[in-house]
N, C-alpha and C positions, 0 to 999 in steps of 0.2 A: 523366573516365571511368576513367580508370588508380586513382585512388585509389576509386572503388568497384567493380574488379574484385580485390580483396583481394592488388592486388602493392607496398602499401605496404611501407615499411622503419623504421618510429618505433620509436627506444630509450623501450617507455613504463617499463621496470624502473631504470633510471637514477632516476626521478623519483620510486621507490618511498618514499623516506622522507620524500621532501616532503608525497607522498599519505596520508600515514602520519599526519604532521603534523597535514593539514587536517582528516582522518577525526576523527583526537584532539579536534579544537576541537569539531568538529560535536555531537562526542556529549557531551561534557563541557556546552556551549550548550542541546544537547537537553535533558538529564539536569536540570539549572538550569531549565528553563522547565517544565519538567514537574513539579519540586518548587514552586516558586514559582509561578506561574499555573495551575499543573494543568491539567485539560483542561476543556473547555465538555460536560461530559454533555447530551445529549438525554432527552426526556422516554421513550426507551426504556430509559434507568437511572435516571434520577431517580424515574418515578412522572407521574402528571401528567392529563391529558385532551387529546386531539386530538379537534377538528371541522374536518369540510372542508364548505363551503358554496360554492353557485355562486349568481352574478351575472346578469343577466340581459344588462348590459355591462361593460364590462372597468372595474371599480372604481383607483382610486388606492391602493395601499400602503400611503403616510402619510398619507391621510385614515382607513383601517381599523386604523391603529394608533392612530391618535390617537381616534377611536371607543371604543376598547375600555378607551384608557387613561382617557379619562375617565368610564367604568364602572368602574374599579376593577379592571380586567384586567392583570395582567403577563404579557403574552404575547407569541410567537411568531407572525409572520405571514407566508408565504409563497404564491406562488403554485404551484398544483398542475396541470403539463402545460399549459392556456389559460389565457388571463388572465384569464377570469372565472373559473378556478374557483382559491378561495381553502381552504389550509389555517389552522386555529388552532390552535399549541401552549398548552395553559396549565398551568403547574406544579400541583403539589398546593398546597392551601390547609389553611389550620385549620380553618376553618368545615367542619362537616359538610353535606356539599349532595350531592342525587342528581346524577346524568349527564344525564337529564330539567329538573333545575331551572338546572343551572348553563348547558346549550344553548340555554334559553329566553333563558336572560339574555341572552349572546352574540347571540343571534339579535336580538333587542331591541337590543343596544346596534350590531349591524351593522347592521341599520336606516333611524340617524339619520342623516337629511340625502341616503338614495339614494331616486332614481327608479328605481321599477322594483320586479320580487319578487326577494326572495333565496332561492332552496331548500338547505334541510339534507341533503345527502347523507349522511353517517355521523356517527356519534359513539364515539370506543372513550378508554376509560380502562384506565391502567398503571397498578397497585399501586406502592408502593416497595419489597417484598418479590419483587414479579415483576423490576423491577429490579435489584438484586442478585443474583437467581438471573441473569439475561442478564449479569449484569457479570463474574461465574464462569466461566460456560460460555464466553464470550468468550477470555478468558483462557486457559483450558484446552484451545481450540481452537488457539491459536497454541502453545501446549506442547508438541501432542501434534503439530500439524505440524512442527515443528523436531525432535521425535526422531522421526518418520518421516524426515524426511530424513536427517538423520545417520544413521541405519542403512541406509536405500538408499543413500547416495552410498558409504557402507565398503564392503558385499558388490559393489555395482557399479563402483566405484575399488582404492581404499584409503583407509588409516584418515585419511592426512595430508590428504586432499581432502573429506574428511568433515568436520573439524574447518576448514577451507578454508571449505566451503559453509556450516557455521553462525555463524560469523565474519561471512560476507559478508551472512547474512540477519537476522540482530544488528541489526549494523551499519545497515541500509537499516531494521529496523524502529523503533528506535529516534530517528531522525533524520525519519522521518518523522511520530511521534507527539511529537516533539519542532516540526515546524513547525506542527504542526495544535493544538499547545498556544501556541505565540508568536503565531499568526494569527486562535486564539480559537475556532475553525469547528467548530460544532456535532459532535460526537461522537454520533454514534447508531450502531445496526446496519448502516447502508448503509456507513458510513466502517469497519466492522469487516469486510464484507463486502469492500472495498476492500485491508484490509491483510492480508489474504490472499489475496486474488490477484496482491498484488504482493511474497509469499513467493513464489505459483507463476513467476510473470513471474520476480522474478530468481535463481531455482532453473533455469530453464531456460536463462537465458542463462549461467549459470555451468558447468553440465552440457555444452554445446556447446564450450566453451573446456577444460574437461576432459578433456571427450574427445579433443580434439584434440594437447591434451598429452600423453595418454597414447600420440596413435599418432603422436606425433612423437620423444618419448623412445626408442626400438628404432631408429628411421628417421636421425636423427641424431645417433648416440653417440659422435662424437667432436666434441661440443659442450658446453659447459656448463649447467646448468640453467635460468641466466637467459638464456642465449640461445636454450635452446628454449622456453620460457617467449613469451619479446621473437614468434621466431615463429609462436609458434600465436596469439597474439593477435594478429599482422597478417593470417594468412591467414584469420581471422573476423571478423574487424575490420570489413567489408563487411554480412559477414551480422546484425553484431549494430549497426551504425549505420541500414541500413535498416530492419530491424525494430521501434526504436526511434523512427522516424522518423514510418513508416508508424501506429503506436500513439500518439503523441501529438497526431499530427493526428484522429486519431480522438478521444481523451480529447477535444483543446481543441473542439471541434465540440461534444461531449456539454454541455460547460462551458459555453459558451456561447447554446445554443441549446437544451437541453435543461431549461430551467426551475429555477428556486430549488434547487427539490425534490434536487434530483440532484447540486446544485453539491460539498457536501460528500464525494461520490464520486469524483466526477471530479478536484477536487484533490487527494485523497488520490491517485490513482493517476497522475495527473503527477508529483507530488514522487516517489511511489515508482518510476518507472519512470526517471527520471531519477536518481536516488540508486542505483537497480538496477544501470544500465549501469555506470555510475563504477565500485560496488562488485564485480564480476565482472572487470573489468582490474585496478581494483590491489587492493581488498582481500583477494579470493581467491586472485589471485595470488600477491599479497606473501606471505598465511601461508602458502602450500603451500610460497614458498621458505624462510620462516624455519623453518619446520621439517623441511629439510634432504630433499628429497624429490629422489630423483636418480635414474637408468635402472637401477640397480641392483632397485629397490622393483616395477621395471614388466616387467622381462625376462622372458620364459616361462622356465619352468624344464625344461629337457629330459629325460627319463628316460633312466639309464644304461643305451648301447647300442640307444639308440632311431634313430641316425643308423644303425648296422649293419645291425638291421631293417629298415630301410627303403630298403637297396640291392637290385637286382634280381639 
């Protein structure tokens, strides 16, 4: 109980260059797996066709893959929400075939060897021109949110906490599209939806440690920076271990119980919220003290003769 009522005492700045270290490997590993395996695009950048068809019972996986593959399908099979209802991704082809022609096939080769009816619930197709516009906008979403932030975190801090906070979300973005490249996991817009909210997720736990810093630097000035540092990250420490806690158990439930469909979210936002915490103690931290951020930077500044004024 003591250690989540936030009256721990951990040197975690001692450790800062070790964290420093490991941060190095990660992203240099990410940076490497990202050049060389690149990512698994989904057919919302690729281009492609998705059908989702329902079962009348809960079909086999590898029997629907193995269907489709000996039709001539490269594709994608997942289940969507119940087990009988089945998504199909399939890339773009050379042959020119309607959305019409190429569903019948599918539906045809889903088919063989089930009892029962299969019903077509949708069919949409992605250009590869619609895809690259989404691979854009994607991109220029995570752009334009890291110079929002670094401009809110300057007028609302300072400039050192600013450059702190995009460090910290670098750091965590990068390392997480660095595991979602080594583990392969389909890239579509849900995992792009994912690595933004896990800017916001650890924008917030960094901003809470911030602030804390700021109202500890006036509170304890005859301390050093790494030592008020060491404490505002113990007296959060609580808040940002439960938080983190309570959130993963959430994700791992979504992961697991939440269908195929959704798995590429949900891991995307466990790595990131776990790379988030780490990055908010020592990445943010660390820069705010490499670049030399001290009580001097946070003191109000008092107008001459304002103490006079303000006697009775």
């Amino acid at each position: 109980m003591k250690f989540f009522s936030g009256k721990t005492n951990i040197d975690f700045m001692s450790r800062s260059k070790l964290a420093l270290i490991f941060s190095s490997v990660l992203i240099i590993a990410s940076i490497t797996s990202l050049a060389v395996r690149g990512l698994n695009f989904g057919l919302d950048f690729t281009g492609g066709t998705l059908i989702e068809v329902g079962y009348s019972t809960a079909p086999e996986i590898s029997d629907v893959r193995a269907n489709l593959e000996k039709a001539g399908f490269d594709s994608i099979v997942q289940t969507f929400g119940a087990a009988t209802d089945i998504v199909v991704r399939i890339p773009p082809t050379e042959e020119a075939e309607s959305s019409a022609e190429l569903s019948t096939r599918v539906l045809a080769a889903l088919s063989q060897g089930v009892d029962g009816e299969i019903e077509m619930r949708r069919v949409e197709f992605v250009g590869p021109q619609v895809g690259d516009e989404l691979a854009e906008q994607g991109i220029l979403a995570v752009i334009y949110a890291m110079v929002g932030v670094f401009l809110y975190v300057m007028f609302r801090f300072q400039w050192r906490f600013s450059v702190g906070a995009v460090a910290a979300l670098l750091h965590d973005i990068i390392i997480s599209m660095g595991v979602l490249s080594f583990v392969h996991i389909e890239f579509d817009l849900t995992v792009v939806a994912a690595i933004l909210a896990v800017v916001g997720y650890s924008l917030n736990d960094t901003i809470v440690l911030f602030d804390r810093i700021r109202e500890n630097f006036p509170r304890y000035r005859k301390r050093t920076p790494v030592e008020v540092v060491n404490t505002s990250i113990n007296e959060t420490l609580s808040r940002t271990l439960m938080t983190s806690t309570t959130t993963l158990l959430v994700l791992a439930a979504l992961f697991y119980f939440g269908g195929e469909i959704i798995h590429g979210f949900a891991f995307t936002l466990i790595v990131g919220v776990v790379v988030g915490t780490y990055s908010s103690i020592y990445v943010a931290s660390t820069v705010l003290l490499l670049l030399g951020v001290s009580k001097y930077d946070l003191m109000v500044v008092e107008k001459e003769g304002a103490t006079l004024d303000a006697r009775p």
